[in-house]
C-alpha positions as CSV (number, residue, x, y, z in Angstrom):
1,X,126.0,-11.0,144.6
2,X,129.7,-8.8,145.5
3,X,132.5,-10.0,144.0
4,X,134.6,-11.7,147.0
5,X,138.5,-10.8,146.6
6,X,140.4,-14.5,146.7
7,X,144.4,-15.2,145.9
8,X,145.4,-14.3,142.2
9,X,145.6,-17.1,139.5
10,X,145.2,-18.1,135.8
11,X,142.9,-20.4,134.7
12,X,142.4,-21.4,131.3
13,X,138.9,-22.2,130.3
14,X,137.0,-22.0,126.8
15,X,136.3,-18.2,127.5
16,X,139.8,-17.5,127.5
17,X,142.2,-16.7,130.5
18,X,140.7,-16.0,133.9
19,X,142.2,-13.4,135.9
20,X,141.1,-14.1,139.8
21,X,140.9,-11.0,142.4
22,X,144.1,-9.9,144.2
23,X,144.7,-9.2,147.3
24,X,144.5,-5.2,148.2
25,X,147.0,-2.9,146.9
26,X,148.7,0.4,147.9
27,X,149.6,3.3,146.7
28,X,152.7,3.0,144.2
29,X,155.8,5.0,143.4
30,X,155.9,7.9,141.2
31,X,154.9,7.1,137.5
32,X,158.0,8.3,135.1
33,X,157.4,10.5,132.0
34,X,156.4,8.4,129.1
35,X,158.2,8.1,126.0
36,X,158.0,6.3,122.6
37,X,157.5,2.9,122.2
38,X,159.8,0.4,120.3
39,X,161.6,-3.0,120.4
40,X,163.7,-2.1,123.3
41,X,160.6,-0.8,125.2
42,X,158.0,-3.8,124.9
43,X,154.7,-3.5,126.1
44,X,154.3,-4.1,128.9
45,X,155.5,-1.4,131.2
46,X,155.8,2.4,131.4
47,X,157.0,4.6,128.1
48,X,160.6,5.2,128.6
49,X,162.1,8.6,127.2
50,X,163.0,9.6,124.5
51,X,163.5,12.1,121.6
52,X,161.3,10.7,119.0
53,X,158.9,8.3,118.0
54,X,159.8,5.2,115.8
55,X,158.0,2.8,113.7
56,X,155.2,1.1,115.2
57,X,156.7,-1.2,118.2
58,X,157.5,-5.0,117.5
59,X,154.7,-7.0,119.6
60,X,155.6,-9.1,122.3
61,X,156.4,-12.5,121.7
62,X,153.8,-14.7,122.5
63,X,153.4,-18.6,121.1
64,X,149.7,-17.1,120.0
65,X,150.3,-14.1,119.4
66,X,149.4,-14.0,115.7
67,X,146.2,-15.7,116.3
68,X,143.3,-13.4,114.6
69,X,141.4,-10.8,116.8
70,X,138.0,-11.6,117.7
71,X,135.1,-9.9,116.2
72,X,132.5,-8.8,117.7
73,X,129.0,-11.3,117.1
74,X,125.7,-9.8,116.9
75,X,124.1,-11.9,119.8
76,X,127.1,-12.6,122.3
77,X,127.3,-13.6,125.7
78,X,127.6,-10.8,129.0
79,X,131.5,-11.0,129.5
80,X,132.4,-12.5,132.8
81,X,133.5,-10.2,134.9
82,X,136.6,-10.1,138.0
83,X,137.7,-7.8,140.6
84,X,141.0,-6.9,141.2
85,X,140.8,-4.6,144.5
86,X,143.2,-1.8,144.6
87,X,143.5,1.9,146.0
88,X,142.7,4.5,143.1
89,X,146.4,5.4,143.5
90,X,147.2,1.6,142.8
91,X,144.6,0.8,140.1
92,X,146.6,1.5,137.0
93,X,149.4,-0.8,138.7
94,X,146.9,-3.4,138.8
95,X,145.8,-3.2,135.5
96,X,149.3,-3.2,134.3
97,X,149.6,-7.0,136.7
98,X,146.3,-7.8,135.0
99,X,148.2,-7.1,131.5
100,X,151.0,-9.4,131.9
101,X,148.9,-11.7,133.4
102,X,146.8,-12.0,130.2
103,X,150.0,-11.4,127.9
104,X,152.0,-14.2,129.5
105,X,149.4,-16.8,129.7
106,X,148.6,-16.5,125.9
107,X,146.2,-13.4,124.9
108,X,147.2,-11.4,121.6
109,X,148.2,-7.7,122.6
110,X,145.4,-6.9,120.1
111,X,143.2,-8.5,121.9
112,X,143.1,-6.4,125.4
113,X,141.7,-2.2,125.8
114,X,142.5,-0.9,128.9
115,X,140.1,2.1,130.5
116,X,140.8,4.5,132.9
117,X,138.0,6.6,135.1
118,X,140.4,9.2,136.0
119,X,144.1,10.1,134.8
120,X,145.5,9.0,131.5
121,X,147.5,5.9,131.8
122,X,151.2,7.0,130.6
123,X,150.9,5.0,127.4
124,X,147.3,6.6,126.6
125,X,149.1,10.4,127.5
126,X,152.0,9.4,125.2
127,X,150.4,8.4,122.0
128,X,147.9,11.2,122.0
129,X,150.9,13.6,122.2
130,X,151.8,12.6,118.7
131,X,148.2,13.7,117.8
132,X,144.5,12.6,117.8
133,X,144.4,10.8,114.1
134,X,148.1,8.6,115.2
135,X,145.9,7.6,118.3
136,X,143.2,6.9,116.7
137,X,145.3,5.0,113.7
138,X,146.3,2.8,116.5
139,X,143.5,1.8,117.7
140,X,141.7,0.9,114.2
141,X,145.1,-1.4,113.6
142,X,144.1,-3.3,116.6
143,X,147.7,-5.2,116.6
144,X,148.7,-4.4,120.6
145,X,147.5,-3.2,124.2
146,X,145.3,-0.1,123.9
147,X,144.7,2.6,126.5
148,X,142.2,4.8,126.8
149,X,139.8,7.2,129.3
150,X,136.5,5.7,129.5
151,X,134.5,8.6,128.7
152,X,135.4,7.6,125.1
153,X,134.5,4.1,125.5
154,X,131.9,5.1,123.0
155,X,134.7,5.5,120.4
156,X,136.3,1.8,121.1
157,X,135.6,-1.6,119.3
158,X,135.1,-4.4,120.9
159,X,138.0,-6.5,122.0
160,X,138.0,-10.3,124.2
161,X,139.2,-8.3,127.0
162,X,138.4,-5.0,128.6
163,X,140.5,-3.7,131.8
164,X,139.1,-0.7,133.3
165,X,141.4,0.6,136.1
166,X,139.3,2.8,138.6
167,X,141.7,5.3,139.5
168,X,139.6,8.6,139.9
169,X,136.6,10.3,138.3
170,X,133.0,10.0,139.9
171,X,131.1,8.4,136.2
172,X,131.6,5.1,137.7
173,X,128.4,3.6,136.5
174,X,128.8,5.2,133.0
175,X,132.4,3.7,132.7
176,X,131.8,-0.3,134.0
177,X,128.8,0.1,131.4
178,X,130.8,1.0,128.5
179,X,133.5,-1.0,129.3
180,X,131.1,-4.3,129.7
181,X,129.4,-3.3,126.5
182,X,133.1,-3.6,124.4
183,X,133.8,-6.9,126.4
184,X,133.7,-9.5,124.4
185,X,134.4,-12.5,126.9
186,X,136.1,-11.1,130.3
187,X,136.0,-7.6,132.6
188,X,138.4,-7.2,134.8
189,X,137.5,-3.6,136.9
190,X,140.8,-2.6,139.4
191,X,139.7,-1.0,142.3
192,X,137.9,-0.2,145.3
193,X,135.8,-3.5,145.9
194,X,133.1,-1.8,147.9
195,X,132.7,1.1,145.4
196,X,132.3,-1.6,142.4
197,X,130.1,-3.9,144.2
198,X,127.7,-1.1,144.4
199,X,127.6,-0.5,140.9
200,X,127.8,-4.1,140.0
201,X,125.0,-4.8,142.2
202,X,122.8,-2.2,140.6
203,X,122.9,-4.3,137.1
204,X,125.3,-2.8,135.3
């Protein structure tokens, strides 16, 4: 059955935090040119500049923050799954809402990957300027958000939460089913409603 966009909210439950669809979005303002992260930059946001790159960034403070990472079991559950419509123009902006949605009502940073179907997000773009084994270092340290294209979904472990922002690309199907496959207990897919129903609807 299509996912039917409602008001957004939080709900707690014993999968974890919910995140409810938004209303539709539009396009956004110009995205500024990423630079490194640190303490003064926090996730979450856009990279500000800079010359150089630090030491890995401090984590946001969260009261459950240090809480371990889950790992993936070998018979789990299919992660719920939510809509967040948006414009392809607007879905990275979503999934950034979705993040400090997430971040702020208790989620680990190491516990959220977030995909993209078409353009880099800035903080994917960024990290993989300092080269492919730094990215990749990241991502095996699991300690904070990480972003990626889907077409390397194949590449990712599983985290709680997957965010996959559909903001160009035509792979759709491909994508949603990598992303569901490395979703441990919640989806959340940013975009146009009708063009996700559609795949949603065909089983994926």
């Amino acid at each position: 059955m299509p996912l039917i966009p409602e008001e957004p909210q939080i709900h707690e439950s014993a999968q974890g935090p919910r995140v409810t669809p938004a209303a539709g979005r539009t396009a956004s303002t110009p995205r500024p040119v990423p630079g490194p992260r640190s303490a003064a930059t926090p996730r979450p946001g856009r990279p500000g500049p800079g010359p150089a790159r630090p030491a890995p960034p401090a984590q946001r403070p969260h009261p459950t923050s240090d809480r371990p990472r889950t790992d993936r079991p070998e018979n789990r559950s299919a992660p719920q799954i939510q809509l967040i419509p948006a414009s392809a123009a607007g879905a990275l902006d979503a999934a950034d809402e979705a993040v400090d949605l997430l971040l702020d009502s208790g989620r680990a940073p190491g516990d959220i990957l977030v995909l993209t179907t078409g353009e880099q997000h800035p903080w994917a773009a960024h990290e993989l300027s300092f080269g492919e084994a730094a990215y990749w270092a990241q991502h095996e340290a699991g300690e904070d958000v990480f972003f990626a294209g889907a077409e390397v979904a194949d590449r990712m472990k599983t985290r709680p939460v997957v965010i996959v922002a559909v903001n160009g690309g035509d792979a759709l199907d491909g994508a949603l089913t990598g992303a569901r496959e490395r979703a441990g207990t919640l989806l959340i897919v940013c975009g146009d409603p009708q063009r996700i129903n559609a795949v949603l609807g065909a089983g994926v």
